[in-house]
C-alpha positions in Angstrom: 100.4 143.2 125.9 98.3 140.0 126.8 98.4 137.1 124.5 95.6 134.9 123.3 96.2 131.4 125.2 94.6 129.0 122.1 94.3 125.7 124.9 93.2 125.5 128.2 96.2 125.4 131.2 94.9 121.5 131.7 95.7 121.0 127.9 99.1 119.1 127.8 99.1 117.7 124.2 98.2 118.6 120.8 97.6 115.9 118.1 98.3 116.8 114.5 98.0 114.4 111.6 100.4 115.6 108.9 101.9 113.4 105.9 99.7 110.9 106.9 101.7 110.6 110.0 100.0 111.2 113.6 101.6 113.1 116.0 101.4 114.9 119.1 103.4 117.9 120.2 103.3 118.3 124.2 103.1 121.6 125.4 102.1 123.2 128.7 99.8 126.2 128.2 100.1 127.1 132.0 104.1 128.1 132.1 105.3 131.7 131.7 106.8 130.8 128.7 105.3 131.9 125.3 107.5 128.8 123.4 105.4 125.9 125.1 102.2 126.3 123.9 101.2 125.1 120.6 99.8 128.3 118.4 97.3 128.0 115.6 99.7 129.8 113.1 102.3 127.0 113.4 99.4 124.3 112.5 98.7 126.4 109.7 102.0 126.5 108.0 102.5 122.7 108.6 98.9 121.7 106.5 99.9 124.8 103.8 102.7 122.5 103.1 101.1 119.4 102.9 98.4 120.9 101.1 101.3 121.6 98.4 103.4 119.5 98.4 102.5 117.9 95.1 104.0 120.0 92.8 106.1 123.5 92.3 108.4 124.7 95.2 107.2 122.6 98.2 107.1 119.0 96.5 109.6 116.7 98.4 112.0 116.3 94.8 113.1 119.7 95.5 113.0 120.0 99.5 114.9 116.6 100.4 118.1 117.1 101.9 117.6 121.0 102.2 119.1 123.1 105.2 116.1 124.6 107.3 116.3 126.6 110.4 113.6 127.2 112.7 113.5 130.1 114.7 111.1 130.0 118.0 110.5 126.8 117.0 108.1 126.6 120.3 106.5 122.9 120.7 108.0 121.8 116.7 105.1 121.8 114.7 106.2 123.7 111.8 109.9 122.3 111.5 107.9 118.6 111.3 106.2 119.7 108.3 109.9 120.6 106.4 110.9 117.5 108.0 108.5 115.2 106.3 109.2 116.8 103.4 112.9 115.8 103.1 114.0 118.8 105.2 117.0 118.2 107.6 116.1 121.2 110.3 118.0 122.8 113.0 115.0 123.6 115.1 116.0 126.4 117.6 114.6 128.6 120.6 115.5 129.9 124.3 116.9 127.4 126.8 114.1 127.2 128.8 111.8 125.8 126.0 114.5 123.1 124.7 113.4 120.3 127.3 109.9 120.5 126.2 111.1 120.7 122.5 113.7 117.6 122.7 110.9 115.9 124.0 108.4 116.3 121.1 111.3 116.0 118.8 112.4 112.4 119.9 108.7 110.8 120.3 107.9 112.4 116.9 110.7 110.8 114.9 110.6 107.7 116.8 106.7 107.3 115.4 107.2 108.4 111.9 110.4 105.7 111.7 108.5 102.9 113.7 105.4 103.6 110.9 107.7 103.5 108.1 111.0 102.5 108.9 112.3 101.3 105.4 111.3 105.4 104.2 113.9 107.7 103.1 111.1 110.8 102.8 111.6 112.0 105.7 114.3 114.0 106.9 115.6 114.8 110.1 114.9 117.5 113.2 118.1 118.2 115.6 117.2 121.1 118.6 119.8 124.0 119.2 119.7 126.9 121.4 119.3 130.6 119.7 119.1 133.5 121.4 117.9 136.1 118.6 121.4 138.0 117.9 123.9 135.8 120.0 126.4 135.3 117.7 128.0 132.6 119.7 124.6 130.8 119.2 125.1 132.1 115.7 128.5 130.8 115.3 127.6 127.0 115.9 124.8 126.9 113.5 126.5 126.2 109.8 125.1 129.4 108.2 123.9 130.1 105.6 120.8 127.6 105.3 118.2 127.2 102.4 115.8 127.9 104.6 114.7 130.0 107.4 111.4 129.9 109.1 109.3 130.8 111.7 105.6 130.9 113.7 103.8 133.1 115.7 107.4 134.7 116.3 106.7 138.7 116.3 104.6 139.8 119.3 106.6 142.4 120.7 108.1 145.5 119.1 111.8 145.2 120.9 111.6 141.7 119.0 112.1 142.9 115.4 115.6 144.1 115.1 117.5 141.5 116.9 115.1 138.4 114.6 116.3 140.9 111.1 119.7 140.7 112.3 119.6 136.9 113.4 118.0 136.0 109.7 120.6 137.5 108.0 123.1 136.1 109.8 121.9 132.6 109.1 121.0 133.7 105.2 122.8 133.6 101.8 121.9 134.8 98.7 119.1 132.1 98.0 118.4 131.4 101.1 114.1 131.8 101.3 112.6 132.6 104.8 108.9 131.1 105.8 107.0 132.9 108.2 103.1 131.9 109.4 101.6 135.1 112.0 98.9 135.8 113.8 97.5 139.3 114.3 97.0 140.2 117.4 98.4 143.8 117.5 98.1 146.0 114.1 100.8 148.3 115.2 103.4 146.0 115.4 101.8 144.1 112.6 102.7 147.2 110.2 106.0 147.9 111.8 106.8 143.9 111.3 105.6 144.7 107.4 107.4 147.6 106.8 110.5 146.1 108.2 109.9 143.2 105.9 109.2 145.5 102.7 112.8 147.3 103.1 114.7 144.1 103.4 113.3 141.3 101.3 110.9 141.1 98.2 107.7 139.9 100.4 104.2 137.8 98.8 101.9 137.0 101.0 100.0 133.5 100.6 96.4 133.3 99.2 93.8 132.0 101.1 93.3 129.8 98.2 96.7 127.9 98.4 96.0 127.1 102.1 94.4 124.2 103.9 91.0 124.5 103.2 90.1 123.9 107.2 93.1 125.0 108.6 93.3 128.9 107.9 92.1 131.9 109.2 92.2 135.3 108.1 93.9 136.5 110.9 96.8 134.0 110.6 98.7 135.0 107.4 101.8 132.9 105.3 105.0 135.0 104.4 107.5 133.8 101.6 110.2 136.0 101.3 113.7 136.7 99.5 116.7 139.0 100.0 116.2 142.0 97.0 118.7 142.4 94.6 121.7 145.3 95.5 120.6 148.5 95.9 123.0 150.1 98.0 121.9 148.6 101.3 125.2 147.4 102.8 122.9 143.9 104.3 122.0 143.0 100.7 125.7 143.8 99.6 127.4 141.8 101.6 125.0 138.7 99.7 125.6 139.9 95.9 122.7 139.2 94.2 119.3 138.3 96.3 116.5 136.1 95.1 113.0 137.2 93.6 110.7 134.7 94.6 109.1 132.9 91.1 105.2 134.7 90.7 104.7 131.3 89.3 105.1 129.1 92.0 103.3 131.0 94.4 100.5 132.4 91.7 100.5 136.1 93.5 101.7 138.9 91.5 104.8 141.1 92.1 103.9 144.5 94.2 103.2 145.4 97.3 101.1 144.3 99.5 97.4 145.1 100.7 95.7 143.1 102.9 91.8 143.8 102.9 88.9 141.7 105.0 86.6 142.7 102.2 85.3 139.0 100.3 88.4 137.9 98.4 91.1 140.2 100.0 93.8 137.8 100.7 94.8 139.0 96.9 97.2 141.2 96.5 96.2 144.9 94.9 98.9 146.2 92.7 97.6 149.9 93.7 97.8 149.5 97.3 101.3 151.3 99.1 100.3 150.8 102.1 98.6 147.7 104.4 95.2 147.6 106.6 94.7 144.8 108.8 91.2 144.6 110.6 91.1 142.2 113.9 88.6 139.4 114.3 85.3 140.7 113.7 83.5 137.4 112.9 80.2 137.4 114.8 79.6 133.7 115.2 75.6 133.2 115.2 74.8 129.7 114.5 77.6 126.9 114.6 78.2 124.7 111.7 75.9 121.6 111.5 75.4 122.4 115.3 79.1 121.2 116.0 82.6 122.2 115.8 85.6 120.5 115.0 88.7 120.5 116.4 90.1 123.3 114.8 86.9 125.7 114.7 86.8 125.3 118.7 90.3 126.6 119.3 89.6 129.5 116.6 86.2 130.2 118.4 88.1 130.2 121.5 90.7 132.5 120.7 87.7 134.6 119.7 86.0 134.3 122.7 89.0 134.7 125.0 89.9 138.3 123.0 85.8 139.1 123.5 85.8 138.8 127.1 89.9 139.8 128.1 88.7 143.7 128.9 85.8 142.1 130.7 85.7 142.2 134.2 82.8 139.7 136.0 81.9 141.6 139.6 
């Protein structure tokens, strides 16, 4: 399966202002490696945080000093957003990205301490290898942690055991995982769904609750938290798993139904089963005759999936 490249190969560096803080993730589009390219799902779950992080769950009273793991943590983005929330985060991925991410992670930190050095807010971000189901990786991690999370990390169907197995490993019985996605293939979409739905009690984010620029309805939030016993021998190992509060996410309790139909990021209490529609936008005129940042890399990931089958004789 061919993936979506958001940036141009000559594109070495993303700038993302978040907290108030500028920074810039490097990245190199043009490698074979999926984990050095910044993807628009990771943006997305970094500005969801900022965009609440007022009140309820995500407010930095409850967050500061909180375990997080991130897994294909890529070029760092998302792990900076728990980060500048009080988060101290183990930010992990494949040997061959680590370079790239040690790199992001050391100028990042240096600018957020040289803007506010006096600032206890913000929390810290340490790089690890993890190879999805190593348990020597495992092992020298400190499991459990408060909380797992991830971007953009399911794209291939031999992926989806081995990352269940890795998030249990690294969980506990209150431990809540964070995932941001991008649909690209709605196969492995539903099979990524239904593995979710038999382990942990799922809700899906509202469109409502996002950044009101940085969304899409092809990119999609996950909170998620192990399901009481009931005789699976993963959840027993735990004791008791963790509901996630309606209340602090504003979704109601049942399964999930994603619709593209106007208002179908809610969640219909009669749905058993999921449908997922790709990008079907038809772009006709452009928005005061310009695009921003953002709204060029979305048009281009349009664009790009448009013209992939095409071929110019």
């Amino acid at each position: 399966m061919e993936h979506d490249r958001l940036n141009s190969p000559s594109t070495s560096a993303i700038a993302v202002e978040l907290f108030g803080h500028q920074l810039e993730f490097s990245q190199d589009p043009n490698s074979k490696h999926l984990g050095t390219t910044v993807w628009d799902a990771s943006v997305v779950f970094a500005k969801f945080l900022e965009t609440n992080s007022r009140k309820g769950r995500f407010c930095p009273s409850k967050l500061k000093g909180k375990r997080v793991i991130e897994l294909g943590a890529g070029c760092g983005v998302a792990g900076f957003g728990m980060a500048l929330l009080g988060c101290n985060v183990v930010a992990t991925d494949q040997i061959e990205v680590l370079p790239l991410l040690a790199r992001n992670v050391e100028r990042n930190t240096s600018r957020i301490m040289q803007m506010n050095p006096s600032s206890d807010s913000f929390g810290s971000v340490q790089v690890a290898e993890l190879d999805w189901g190593n348990d020597d990786h495992i092992r020298h991690l400190d499991s459990p942690f408060d909380y797992v999370i991830g971007t953009d990390v399911v794209y291939a169907e031999h992926l989806l055991e081995p990352l269940l197995r890795t998030i249990h490993a690294l969980s506990g019985p209150k431990t809540t995982i964070l995932l941001g996605y991008e649909i690209r293939s709605t196969s492995i979409h539903e099979q990524m769904l239904d593995m979710w739905k038999r382990n942990f009690e799922v809700k899906i984010v509202q469109k409502t609750k996002m950044h009101c620029t940085y969304q899409h309805p092809n990119i999609q939030l996950f909170i998620m938290g192990f399901k009481p016993l009931v005789g699976s021998t993963e959840n027993a190992s735990r004791g008791t798993g963790k509901h996630i509060d309606k209340a602090e996410t504003g979704e109601k309790k049942q399964d999930l139904h994603i619709s593209t139909s106007a208002g179908g990021d809610e969640l219909d209490d009669d749905a058993s089963h999921e449908t997922v529609k790709a990008d079907s936008i038809l772009v006709t005129k452009l928005p005061n005759g310009k695009l921003n940042e953002w709204e060029a890399r979305r048009y281009g990931s349009m664009a790009a999936r448009l013209l992939r089958d095409i071929k110019i004789n």
